[in-house]
N, C-alpha and C positions, 0 to 999 in steps of 0.2 A: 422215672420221675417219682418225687417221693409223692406219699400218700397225704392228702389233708381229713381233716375231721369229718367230714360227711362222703368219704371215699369206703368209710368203713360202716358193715352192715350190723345191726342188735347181735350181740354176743360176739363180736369180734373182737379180738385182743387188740389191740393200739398200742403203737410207735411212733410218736411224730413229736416235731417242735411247736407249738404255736403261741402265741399272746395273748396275755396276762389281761382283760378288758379291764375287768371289777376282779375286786379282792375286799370281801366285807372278812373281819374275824369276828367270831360268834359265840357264845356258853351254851356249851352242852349241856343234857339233863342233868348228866355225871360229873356236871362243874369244870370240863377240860374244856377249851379255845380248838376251835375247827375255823377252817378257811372257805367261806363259800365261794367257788369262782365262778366266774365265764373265760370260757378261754372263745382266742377264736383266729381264725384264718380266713385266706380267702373264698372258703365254701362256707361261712358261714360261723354261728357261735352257739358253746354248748355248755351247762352248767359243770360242775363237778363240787364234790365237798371234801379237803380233805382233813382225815382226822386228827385227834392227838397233837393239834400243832404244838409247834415249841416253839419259845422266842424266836429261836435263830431263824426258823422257818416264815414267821411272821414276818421279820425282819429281811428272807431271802426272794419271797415271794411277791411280790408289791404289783400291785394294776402298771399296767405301761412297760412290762418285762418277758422276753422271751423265756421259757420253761420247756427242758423235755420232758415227755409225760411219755410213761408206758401207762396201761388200764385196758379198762374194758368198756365199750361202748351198752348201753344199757337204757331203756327206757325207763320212766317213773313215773307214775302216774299219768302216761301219757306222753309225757314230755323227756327227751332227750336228754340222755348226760352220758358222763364220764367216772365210773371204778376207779381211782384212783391206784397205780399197785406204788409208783415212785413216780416222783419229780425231782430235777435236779435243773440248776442253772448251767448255759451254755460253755463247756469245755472252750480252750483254744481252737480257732477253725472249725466251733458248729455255726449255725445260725443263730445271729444275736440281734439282728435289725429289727426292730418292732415295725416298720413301714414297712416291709415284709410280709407280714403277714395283715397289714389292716384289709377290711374286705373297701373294695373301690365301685362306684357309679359303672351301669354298662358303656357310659357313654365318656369318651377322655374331653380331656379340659377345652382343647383346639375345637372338635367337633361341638362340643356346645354353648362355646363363647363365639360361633359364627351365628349359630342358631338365633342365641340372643340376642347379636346386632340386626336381624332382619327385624325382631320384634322389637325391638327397641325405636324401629324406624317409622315403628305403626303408632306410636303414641302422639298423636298429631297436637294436641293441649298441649304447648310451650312450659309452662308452670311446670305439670308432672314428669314433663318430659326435662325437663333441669334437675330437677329434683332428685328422680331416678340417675341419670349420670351421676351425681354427683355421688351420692353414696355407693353406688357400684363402683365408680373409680376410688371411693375413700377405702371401700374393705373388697377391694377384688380378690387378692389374694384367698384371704378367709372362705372369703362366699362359694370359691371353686374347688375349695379342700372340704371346709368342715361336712359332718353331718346335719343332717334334718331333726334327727332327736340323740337322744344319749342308747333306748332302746328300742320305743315301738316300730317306727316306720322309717326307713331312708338311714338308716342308723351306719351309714359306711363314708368312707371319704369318697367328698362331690356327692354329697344325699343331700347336702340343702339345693345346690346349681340344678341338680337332678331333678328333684321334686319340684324347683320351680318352674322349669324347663316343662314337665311331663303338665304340671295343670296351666301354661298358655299355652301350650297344645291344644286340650281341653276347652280353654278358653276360645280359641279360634276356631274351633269347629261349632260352638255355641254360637259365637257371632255372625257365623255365614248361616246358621239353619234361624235366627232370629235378628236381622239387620237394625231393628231399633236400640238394640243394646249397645250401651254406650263403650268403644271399642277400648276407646285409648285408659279411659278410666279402671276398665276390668285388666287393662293387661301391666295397668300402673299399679296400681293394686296388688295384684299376682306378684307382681317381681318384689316388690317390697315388704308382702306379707310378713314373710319369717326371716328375715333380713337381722333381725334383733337377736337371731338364735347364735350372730358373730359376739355376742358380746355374751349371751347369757350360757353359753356351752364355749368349755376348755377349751378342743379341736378335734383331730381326728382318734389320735391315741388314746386307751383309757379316756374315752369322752366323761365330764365331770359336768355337774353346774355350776359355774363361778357363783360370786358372794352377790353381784347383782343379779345374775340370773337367780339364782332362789329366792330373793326378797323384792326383786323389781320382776322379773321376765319380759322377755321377749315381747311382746306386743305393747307394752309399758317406753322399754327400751327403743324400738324402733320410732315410733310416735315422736320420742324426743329429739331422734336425730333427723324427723322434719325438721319439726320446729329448728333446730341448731341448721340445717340445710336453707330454711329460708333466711335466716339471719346474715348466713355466707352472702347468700343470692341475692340478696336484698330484694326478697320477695314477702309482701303482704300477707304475713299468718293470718289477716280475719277474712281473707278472700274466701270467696266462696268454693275456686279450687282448689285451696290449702283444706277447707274444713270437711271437705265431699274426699278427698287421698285421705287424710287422717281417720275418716268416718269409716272407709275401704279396712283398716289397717287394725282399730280398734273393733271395730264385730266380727272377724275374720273366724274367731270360733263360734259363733252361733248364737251360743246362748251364755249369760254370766256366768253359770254356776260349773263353766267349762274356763271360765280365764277370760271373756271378752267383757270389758267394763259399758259396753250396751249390746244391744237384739241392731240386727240389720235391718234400716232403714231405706235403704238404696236397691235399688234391684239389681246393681253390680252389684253391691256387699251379699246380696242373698246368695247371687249366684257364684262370686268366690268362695261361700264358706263350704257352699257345697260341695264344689271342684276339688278343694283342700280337703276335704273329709273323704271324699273320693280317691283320690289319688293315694291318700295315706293307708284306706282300706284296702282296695288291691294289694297296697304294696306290701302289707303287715299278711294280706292269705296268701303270697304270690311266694314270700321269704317259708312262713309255713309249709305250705303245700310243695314246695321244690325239696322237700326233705321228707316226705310223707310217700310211700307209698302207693302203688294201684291199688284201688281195690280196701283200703283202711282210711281212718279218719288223721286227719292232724293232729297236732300239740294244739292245745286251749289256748287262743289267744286272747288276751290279759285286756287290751286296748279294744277288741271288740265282744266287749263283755263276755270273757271267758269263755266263746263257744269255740268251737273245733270244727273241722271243714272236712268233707267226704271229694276225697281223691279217688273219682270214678277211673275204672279197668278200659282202657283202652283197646276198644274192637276190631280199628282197623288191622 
């Protein structure tokens, strides 16, 4: 079985095929064009920079393209890459499918679109509970492929299904250790949180931010396809369970100066933002630490303020 990217130890030579995620070109000190990449497979994604490009390289290299890469595996600063020695594009009969190598959710599509019809069954509010259909049947497709982000957290296809899946988990075990909590609202809430990231992120390959994701985003975007959901439904946007979902939807990050255009008012909204910031930090030291060592610290993670994480020696 061939080798992938994190199959190889620091200082080991590399052989393998993998995808193209990002491809930034760059000026060097010395005035020449280098290629920063991420390459990545299904163990996982690693930078690499390579030098001296040349048009044609720029031209042959591009995000969303399989590449062989021989190199050297190598830490920097911490943080994992790739020596570049050569790169060349796929011969006849290598590997050339870019879905090939996307890294995927642990969990397949089947097992967690049953998952989410139990929950879905628990949203007893009629209103939320239209609402929610409707737009999971509008971008089903989408919601079970794309990612959760382009890098920090959930960053694989089925990381958004995923991530939504792992915080009404979350959610449900909140609701049975505190029964006042309003069920159907936090887990309407939950599903629909990042539901905008269909419209504001490319898909799985070379994940990008389209033109409304960077100038609208996702919690912007979902908001709207209430509002456009109740207009379908011919449901009352100034109801007060239209403005208590949208309220869920719009503080879901916490605080403004993080992307939520208010602070939560709702004791669902408090408790979704937290579940979400939750689930994303595990998941940003879980992707870390699964490439770290016993007994050494991680790579710096970027999304939780640059710290690094000690990957304690295993005793038993």
């Amino acid at each position: 079985m061939a080798k992938e990217i994190f199959d190889y130890k620091i200082d080991e030579n590399m052989d393998l095929f993998a995808l193209i995620k990002t491809a930034d070109v760059r000026i060097a000190k010395n005035g020449s064009k280098f290629i920063s990449f991420i390459f990545c497979d299904h163990s996982g994604e690693i930078m690499a920079k390579f030098w001296d490009a040349s048009d044609e390289d720029i031209e042959n290299f591009q995000e969303g393209r399989v590449v062989h890469i021989t190199g050297k595996r190598e830490n920097y600063q911490n943080n994992p890459q790739i020596k570049i020695f050569n790169l060349h594009l796929p011969h006849d009969g290598e590997p050339n499918d870019p879905l090939d190598f996307v890294p995927r959710a642990p969990e397949d599509t089947s097992s967690m679109e049953k998952d989410f019809n139990a929950f879905f069954l628990e949203i007893k509010n009629q209103t939320w509970s239209k609402i929610v259909h409707y737009l999971i049947k509008k971008y089903h497709d989408r919601f079970f492929t794309f990612p959760a982000a382009k890098k920090n957290h959930h960053a694989f296809a089925g990381g958004l299904a995923y991530h939504t899946l792992s915080i009404l988990r979350l959610a449900k075990a909140v609701t049975e250790e505190y029964d006042f909590v309003d069920r159907s609202l936090l887990y309407a809430g939950a599903i629909l949180h990042d539901l905008g990231k269909v419209i504001e992120l490319s898909g799985p390959i070379a994940t990008r931010y389209t033109l409304e994701g960077n100038l609208v985003g996702h919690i912007v975007l979902i908001d709207e396809q209430i509002v456009e959901a109740c207009q379908k439904l011919d449901i009352d946007q100034q109801s007060q369970d239209v403005i208590l979902l949208r309220h869920m939807i719009l503080a879901h990050h916490g605080l403004m100066e993080y992307g939520s255009p208010v602070q939560p008012h709702l004791m669902e909204a408090e408790i979704l933002h937290h579940l979400d910031d939750l689930d994303a930090s595990i998941q940003m030291m879980k992707g870390a630490l699964d490439h770290t060592e016993e007994g050494e610290f991680s790579e710096r993670i970027f999304g939780l303020d640059g710290r690094n994480f000690y990957k304690p020696e295993d005793k038993k």
